[in-house]
C-alpha positions as CSV (number, residue, x, y, z in Angstrom):
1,X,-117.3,-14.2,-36.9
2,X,-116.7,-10.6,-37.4
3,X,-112.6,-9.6,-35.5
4,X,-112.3,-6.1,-34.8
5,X,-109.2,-4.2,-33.2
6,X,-109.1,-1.5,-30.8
7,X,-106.4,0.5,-28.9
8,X,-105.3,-1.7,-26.0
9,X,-104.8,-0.7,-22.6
10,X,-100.8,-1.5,-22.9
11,X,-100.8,-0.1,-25.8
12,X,-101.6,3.3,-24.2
13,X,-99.3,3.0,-22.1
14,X,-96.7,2.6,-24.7
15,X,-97.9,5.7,-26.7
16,X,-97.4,7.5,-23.4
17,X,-93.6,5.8,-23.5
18,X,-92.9,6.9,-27.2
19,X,-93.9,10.3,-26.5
20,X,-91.5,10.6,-22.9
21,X,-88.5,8.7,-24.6
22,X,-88.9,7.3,-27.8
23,X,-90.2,11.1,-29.3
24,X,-91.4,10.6,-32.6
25,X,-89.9,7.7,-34.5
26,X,-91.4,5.7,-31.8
27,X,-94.8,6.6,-32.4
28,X,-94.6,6.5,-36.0
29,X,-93.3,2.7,-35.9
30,X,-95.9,1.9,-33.6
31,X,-98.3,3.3,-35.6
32,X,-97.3,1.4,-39.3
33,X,-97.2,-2.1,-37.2
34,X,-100.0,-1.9,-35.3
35,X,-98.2,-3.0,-32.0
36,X,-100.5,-0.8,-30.1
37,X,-103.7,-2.6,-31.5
38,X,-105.7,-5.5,-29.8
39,X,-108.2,-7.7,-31.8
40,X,-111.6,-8.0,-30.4
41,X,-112.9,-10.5,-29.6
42,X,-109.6,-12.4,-28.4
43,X,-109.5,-15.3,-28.1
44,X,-112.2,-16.3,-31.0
45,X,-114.0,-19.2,-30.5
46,X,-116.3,-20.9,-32.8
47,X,-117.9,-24.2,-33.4
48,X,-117.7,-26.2,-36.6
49,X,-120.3,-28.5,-37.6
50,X,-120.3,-31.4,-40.0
């Protein structure tokens, strides 16, 4: 199973936040944790044989 990430749509939305009130330091925190990342495909699912 190959897990990707990808800008998520709240994630966005909190860029557009940092930029209003948080300024820079915002950004730059968001950026180093990854908060506004989403893995893809969420949830993963996968079958296990014996």
């Amino acid at each position: 199973m190959n897990v990707t990430h990808h800008t998520a749509n709240a994630g966005a939305a909190g860029v557009a936040g940092n930029v209003l009130v948080g300024g820079v330091i915002g950004l730059a925190v968001d950026a180093s944790t990854g908060a506004s990342q989403d893995l893809v495909p969420n949830p993963v699912v996968v079958d296990l044989d014996c």
